[in-house]
N, C-alpha and C positions, 0 to 999 in steps of 0.2 A: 374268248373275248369277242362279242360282235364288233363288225362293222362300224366304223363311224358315219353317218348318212349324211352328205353333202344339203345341207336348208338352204331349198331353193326359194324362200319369202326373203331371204337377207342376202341374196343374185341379183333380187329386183330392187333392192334396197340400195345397193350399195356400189357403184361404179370403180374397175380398177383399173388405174389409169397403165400406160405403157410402161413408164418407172416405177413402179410398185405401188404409189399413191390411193390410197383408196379416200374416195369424195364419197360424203351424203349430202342429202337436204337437210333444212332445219326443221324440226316438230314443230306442230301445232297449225296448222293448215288442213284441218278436216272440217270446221265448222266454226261458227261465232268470229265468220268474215267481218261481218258488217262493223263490228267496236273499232277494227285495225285499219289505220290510215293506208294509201297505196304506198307508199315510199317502202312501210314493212312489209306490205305483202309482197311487193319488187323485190325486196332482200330476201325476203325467205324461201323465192322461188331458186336463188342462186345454187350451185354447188360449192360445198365449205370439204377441207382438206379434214380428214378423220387423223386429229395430232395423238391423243390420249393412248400410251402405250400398254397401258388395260386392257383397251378395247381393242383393239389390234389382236393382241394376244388370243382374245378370246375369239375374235372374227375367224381368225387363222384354225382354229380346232372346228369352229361349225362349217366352214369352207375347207373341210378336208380336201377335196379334187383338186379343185381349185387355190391353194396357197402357194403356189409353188410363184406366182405372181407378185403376191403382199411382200 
């Protein structure tokens, strides 16, 4: 059975905090600035807590090296 290879695009994606926390940003910030008031694009820059236990789950198998954090 190979390896599992640690996805170094969802490293740069995804920050984990000291307590296990893992933060993203929000989508949709690559283009079609100009429709979006400032107020949104101020919130979208934020970092938001990744809650969804799905997603976690699945973060945790592409971040083989790395899980021991999550």
């Amino acid at each position: 059975m190979p390896k599992i290879k640690t996805r170094k695009t969802l490293l740069k994606r995804i920050k984990l905090t000291k307590n296990g926390k893992m933060m993203k940003k929000l989508i949709g910030m690559a283009h079609l600035k100009v429709k979006t008031t400032v107020d949104r694009k101020a919130s979208k820059k934020k970092l938001r807590q990744q809650i969804d236990i799905g997603h976690k789950k699945m973060f945790r198998k592409l971040l083989a090296k790395h899980s021991r954090r999550i």
